[in-house]
C-alpha positions in Angstrom: 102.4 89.4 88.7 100.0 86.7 90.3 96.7 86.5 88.9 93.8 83.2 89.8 92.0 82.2 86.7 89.2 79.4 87.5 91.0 77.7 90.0 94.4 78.6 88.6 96.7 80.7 90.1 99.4 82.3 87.0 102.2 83.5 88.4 105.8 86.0 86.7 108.1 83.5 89.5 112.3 84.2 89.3 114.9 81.6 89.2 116.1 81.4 92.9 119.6 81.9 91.9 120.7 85.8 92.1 123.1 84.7 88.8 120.0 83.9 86.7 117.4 86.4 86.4 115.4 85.2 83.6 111.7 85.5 84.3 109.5 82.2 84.0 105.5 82.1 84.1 104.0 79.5 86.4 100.0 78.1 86.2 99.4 75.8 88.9 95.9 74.6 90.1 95.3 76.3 93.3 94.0 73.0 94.8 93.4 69.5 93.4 89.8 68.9 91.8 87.4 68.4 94.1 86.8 64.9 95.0 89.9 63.5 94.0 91.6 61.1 96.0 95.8 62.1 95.7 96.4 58.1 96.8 95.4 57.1 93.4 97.6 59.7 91.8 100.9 58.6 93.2 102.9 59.3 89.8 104.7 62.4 88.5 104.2 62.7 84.3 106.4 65.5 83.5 106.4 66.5 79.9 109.1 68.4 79.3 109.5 70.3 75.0 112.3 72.2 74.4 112.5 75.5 72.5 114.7 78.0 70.8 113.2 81.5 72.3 114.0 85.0 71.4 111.3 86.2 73.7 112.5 86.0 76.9 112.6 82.7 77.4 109.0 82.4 76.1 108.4 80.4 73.1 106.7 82.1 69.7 103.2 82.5 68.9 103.3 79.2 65.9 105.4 77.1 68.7 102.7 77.9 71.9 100.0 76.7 69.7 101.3 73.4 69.2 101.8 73.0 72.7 97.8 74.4 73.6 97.2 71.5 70.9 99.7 68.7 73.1 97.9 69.8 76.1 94.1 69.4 75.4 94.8 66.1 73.5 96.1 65.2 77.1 93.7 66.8 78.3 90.8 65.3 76.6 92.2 61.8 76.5 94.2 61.5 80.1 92.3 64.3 81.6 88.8 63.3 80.9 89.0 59.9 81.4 90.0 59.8 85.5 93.8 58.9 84.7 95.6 61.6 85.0 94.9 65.2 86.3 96.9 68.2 85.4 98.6 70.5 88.3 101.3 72.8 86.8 102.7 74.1 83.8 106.0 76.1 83.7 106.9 77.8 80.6 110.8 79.9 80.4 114.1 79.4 79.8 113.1 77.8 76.2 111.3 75.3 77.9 107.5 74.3 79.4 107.0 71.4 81.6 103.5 70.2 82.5 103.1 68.2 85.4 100.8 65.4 85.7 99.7 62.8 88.3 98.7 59.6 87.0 97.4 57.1 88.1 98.9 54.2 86.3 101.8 53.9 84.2 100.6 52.0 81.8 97.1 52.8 81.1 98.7 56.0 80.7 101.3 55.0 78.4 98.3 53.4 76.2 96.2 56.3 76.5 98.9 58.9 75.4 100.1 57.0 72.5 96.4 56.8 71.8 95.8 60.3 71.7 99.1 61.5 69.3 99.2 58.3 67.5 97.4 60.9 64.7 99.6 64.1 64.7 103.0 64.8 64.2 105.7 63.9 66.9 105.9 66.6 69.2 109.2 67.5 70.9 108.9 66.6 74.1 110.9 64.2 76.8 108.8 62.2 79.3 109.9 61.4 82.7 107.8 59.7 85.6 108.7 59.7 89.0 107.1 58.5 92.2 105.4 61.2 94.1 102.9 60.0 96.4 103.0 62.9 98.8 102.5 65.2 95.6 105.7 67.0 96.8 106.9 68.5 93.3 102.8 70.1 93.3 103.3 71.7 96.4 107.1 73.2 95.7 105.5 74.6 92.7 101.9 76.0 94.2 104.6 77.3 97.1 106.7 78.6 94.3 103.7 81.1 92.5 102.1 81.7 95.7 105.4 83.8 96.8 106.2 85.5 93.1 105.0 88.5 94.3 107.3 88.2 97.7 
């Protein structure tokens, strides 16, 4: 399955090992928003929650609302205000990752403790990388672009 939603491609991707057949879905923007500049984005934010699933890999209908909800308070509050811009989410195996480039670390780290500082801790690890070249986007973008392969 590979089907483009506003600038979105969704995509049913495989694990690349033939020993693990567990189906993941894959949304990744089909190109970065137009205007931005990837030089000031040199940062990898992946958000990475954890689930128990007993739908194949996918988490349950109470769980995936609470994560909609984690991902327009980014949204809104990263998003919105130039510092960070979402690029991929990867949902399976009990887990979703979003993937964000930021531009700073620490104006994000202000403006995402901002933003939940109001709701219940969410379950989620946090890991930035440097990714200048906006590698891990184009592995993924690669990755949903040959699901149907």
């Amino acid at each position: 399955m590979n089907d483009t939603t506003e600038g979105w491609t969704i995509a049913l991707a495989r694990a690349t090992s033939e020993a693990d057949i567990t189906p993941y879905m894959v949304r990744v923007r089909d190109h970065p928003p137009a205007g931005l500049d990837r030089t000031q984005f040199p940062y990898l934010l992946e958000l990475t929650w954890t689930f128990f699933s007993r739908r194949a890999g996918q988490p349950d209908e109470a769980e995936e609302e609470r994560m909609d909800e984690l991902e327009d308070l980014l949204e809104e509050n990263l998003e919105r205000m130039g510092e960070a811009v979402l690029m991929a989410v990867i949902t399976g195996k009990g887990q979703r990752v979003w993937l964000w480039y930021i531009r700073d670390v620490e104006t994000t780290e202000r403006l995402f403790n901002q933003a939940l500082a109001e709701k219940e801790p969410y379950p989620i690890e946090i890991n930035i990388l440097l990714d200048g070249k906006w590698q891990q986007y184009q592995k993924i973008r690669a990755s949903a672009a040959n699901a149907d392969s």
